[in-house]
C-alpha positions in Angstrom: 0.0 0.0 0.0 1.5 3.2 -1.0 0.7 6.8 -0.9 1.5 8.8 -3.9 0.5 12.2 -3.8 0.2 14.0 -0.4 -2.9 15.8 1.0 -6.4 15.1 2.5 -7.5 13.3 -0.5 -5.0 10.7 -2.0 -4.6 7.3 -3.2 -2.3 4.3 -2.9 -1.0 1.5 -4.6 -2.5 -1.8 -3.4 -0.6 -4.6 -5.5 2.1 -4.1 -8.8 1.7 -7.0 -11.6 4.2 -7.7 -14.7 2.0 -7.4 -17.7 4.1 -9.7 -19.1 3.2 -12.7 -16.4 1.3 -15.4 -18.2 -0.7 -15.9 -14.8 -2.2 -12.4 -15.6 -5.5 -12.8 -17.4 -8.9 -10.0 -17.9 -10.2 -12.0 -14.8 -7.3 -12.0 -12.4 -6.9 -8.1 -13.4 -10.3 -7.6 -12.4 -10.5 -9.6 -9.4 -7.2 -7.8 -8.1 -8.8 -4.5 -8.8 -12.0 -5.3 -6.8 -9.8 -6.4 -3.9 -9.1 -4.8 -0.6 -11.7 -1.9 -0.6 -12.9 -2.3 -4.3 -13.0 0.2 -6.4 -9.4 -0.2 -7.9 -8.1 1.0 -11.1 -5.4 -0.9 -13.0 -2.9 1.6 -14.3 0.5 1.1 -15.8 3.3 2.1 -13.9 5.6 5.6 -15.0 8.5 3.7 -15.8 9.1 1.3 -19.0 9.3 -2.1 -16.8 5.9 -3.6 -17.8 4.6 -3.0 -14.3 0.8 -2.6 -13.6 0.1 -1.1 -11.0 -3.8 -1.4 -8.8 -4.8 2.1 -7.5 -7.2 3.0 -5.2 -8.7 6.2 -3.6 -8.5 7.2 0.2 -8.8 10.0 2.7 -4.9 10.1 3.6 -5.1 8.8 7.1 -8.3 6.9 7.3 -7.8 2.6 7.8 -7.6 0.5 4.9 -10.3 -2.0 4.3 -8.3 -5.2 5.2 -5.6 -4.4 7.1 -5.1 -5.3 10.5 -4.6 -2.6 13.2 -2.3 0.9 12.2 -0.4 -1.3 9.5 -3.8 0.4 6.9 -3.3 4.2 8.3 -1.2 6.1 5.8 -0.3 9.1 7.8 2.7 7.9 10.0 6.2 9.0 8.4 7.6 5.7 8.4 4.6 4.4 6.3 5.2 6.6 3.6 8.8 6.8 3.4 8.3 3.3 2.6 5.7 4.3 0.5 8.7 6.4 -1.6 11.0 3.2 -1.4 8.6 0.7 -2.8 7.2 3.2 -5.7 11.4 3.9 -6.9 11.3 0.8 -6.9 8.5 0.1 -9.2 10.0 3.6 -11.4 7.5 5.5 -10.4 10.1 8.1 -9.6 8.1 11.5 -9.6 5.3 9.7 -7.4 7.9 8.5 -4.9 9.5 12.2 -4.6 5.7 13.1 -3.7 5.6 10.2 -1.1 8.8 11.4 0.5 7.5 14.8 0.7 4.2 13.6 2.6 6.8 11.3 4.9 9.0 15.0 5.8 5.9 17.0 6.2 4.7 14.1 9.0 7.6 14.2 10.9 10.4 12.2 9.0 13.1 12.8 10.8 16.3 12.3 8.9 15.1 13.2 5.1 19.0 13.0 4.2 19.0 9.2 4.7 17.5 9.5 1.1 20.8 9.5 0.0 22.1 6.6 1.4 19.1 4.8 1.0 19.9 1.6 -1.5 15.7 2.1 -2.8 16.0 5.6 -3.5 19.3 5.7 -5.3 17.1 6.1 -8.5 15.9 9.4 -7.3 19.6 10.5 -7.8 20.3 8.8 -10.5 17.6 10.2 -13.1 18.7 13.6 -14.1 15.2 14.8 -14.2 13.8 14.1 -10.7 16.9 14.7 -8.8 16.0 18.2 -9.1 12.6 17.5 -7.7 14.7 15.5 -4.8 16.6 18.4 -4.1 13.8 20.9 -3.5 12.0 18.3 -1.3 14.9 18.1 0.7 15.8 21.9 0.7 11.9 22.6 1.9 12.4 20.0 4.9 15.8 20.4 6.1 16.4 19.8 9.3 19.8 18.0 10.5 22.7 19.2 11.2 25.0 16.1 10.6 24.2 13.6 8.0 25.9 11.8 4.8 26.0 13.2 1.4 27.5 10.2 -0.6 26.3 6.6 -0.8 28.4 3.5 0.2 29.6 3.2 -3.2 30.4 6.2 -3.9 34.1 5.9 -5.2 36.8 7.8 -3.8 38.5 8.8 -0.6 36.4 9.3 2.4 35.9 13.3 3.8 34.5 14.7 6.8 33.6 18.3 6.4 32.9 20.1 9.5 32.0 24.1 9.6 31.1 26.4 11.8 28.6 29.8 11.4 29.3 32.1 13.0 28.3 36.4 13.4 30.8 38.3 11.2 30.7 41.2 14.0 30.4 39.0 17.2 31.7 35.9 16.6 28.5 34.4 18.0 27.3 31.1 16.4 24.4 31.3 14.2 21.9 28.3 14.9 19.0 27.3 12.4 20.2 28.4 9.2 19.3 26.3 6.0 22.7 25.1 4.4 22.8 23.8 1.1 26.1 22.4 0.0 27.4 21.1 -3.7 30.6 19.0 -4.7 32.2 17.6 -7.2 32.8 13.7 -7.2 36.1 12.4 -6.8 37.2 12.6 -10.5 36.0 16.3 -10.7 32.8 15.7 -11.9 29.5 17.7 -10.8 26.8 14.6 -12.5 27.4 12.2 -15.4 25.4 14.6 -17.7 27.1 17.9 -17.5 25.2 19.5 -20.5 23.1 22.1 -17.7 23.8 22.4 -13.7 22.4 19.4 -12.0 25.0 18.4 -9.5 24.7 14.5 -8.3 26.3 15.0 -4.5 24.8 17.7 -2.7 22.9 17.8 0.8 20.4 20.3 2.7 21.0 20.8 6.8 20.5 23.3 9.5 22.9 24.4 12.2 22.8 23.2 15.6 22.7 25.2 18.7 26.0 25.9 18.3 26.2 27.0 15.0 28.1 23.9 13.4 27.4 21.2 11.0 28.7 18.3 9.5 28.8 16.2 6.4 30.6 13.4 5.7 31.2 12.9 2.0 34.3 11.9 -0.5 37.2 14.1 -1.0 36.0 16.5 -3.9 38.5 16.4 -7.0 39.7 19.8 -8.9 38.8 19.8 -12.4 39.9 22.2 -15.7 37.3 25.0 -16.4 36.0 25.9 -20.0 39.0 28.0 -20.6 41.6 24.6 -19.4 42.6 27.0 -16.3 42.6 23.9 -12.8 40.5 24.6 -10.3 41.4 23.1 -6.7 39.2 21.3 -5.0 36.3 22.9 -3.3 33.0 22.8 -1.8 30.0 25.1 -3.0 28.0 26.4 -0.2 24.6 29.0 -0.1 23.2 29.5 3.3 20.5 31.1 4.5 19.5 32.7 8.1 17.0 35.1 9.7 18.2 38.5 10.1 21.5 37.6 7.7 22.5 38.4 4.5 22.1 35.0 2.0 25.6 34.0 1.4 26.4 31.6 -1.7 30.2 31.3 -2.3 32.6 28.1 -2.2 35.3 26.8 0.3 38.9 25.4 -1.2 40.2 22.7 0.4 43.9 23.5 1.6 45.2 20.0 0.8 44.7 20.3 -2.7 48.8 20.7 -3.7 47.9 23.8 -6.3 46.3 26.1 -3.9 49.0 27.6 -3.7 50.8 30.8 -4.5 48.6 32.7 -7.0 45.8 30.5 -6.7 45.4 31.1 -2.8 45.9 34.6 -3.4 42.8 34.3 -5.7 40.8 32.6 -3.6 41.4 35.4 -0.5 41.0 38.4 -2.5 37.8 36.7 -3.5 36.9 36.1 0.2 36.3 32.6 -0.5 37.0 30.9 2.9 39.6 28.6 3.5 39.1 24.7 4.5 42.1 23.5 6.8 42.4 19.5 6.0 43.8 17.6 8.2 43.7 13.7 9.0 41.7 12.8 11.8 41.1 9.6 13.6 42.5 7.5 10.3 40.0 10.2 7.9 40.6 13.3 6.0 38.8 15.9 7.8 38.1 19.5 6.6 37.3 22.1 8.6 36.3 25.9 8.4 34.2 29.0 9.9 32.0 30.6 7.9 31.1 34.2 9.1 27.6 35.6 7.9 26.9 39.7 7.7 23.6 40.6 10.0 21.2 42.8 8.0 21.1 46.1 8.9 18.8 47.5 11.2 16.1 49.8 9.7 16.0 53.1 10.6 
């Protein structure tokens, strides 16, 4: 059973066929679509796999006909993040960004565990919904430590660690929405790079204290258009009540050409600095971003 589109009235997917099983004849298709609750309309899935998929209307958070207990109440996060894994799964990719949507709006409380997630790694990997991922995930953000990469992810493992602080004050800024963007390992923002759509990115807040933490894979430095090397670096745009927006990118001081002119650049820019140093057996980076308060209005 899974939700698809979040709000009072929804629907959910009772069963998924193969159109192609032999076993699947007019009468079975019509006995599994008067099922559970009756009322079901067999409906080919989004994605070109052959699935069929049996739909039926509810009230998002009324019972189930048929199922025992809470396991028919559609409302509880963990129901319909499950919801999201089951319909990736079936390539209904769109429907399951919806379903993860309905799962961070009811509480979910670690939407970044998306990207780790072995079911959702299809969200990621389609070029067109991962921006629809990415705004989910912006619009619910809401820890402050989390992973970026999944397990497979090649390349060396990095810990990025940062604290926000008040330009004037030096007091740390908690709360503020942190989006963060990286290359891969080989320099790379996504496999496609015909328009910006970066695969490794992650959404966060700041703790009480003003810090948080990623970990990730060391970023690799990459040629521009004009074949000038760029060292490697993490793009950051944060956001915070009563601060100036501040999108900008941090270069990691282990890269061996940040150096001499290219450092230089990268001050006079104001582009802050990452110290990497090796921590506990990991590459660990870290750096204090300062934000500018707004000014008071006269």
């Amino acid at each position: 059973m899974h939700v698809i589109e979040p709000g009072r009235y929804t629907y959910y997917i009772d069963d998924i066929m193969f159109e192609r099983d032999p076993r699947l004849t007019p009468e079975n298709r019509a006995q599994l679509a008067n099922g559970r609750g009756g009322n079901g309309i067999v409906m080919p899935s989004r994605g070109d796999d052959g699935m069929l998929l049996v739909r039926r209307d509810i009230v998002l958070g009324e019972k189930i006909p048929g199922y025992p207990g809470q396991s028919g109440v559609l409302s509880t996060p963990a129901a319909l993040y499950e919801n999201a894994r089951t319909l990736s799964s079936a390539r209904s990719l769109e429907d399951a960004v919806h379903a993860l949507r309905a799962a961070f709006a009811a509480g979910h409380e670690t939407p970044m565990q998306v990207v780790t997630d072995p079911g959702l790694i299809p969200l990621i990997a389609d070029p067109e919904i991962r921006p629809l991922l990415r705004d989910a995930l912006r619009d619910h953000a809401r820890e402050s430590v989390a992973t970026m990469v999944s397990s497979g992810e090649p390349g060396d493992p990095f810990v990025f660690r940062v604290a926000l602080v008040d330009e004037g004050t030096g007091d740390p800024i908690a709360g503020a929405l942190v989006e963060l963007v990286q290359a891969d390992a080989g320099g790379r923002y996504a496999i496609r790079t015909a328009a910006w759509n970066p695969r490794l990115f992650a959404y966060l807040r700041t703790a009480a204290d003003g810090s948080f933490e990623v970990r990730t894979v060391h970023p690799g430095g990459y040629e521009d258009d004009e074949g000038a090397y760029v060292p490697s670096h993490i793009h950051f745009s944060i956001m915070a009540d009563g601060y100036r927006p501040y999108d900008s990118e941090t270069p990691l001081d282990d890269d061996p050409l940040l150096a001499g002119a290219l450092r230089e650049e990268a001050v006079q820019q104001g582009h802050p600095i990452t110290r990497v140093e090796i921590r506990d057996g990991v590459s660990t980076g870290t750096v204090t971003i300062p934000l500018q308060p707004v000014p008071a209005a006269n």
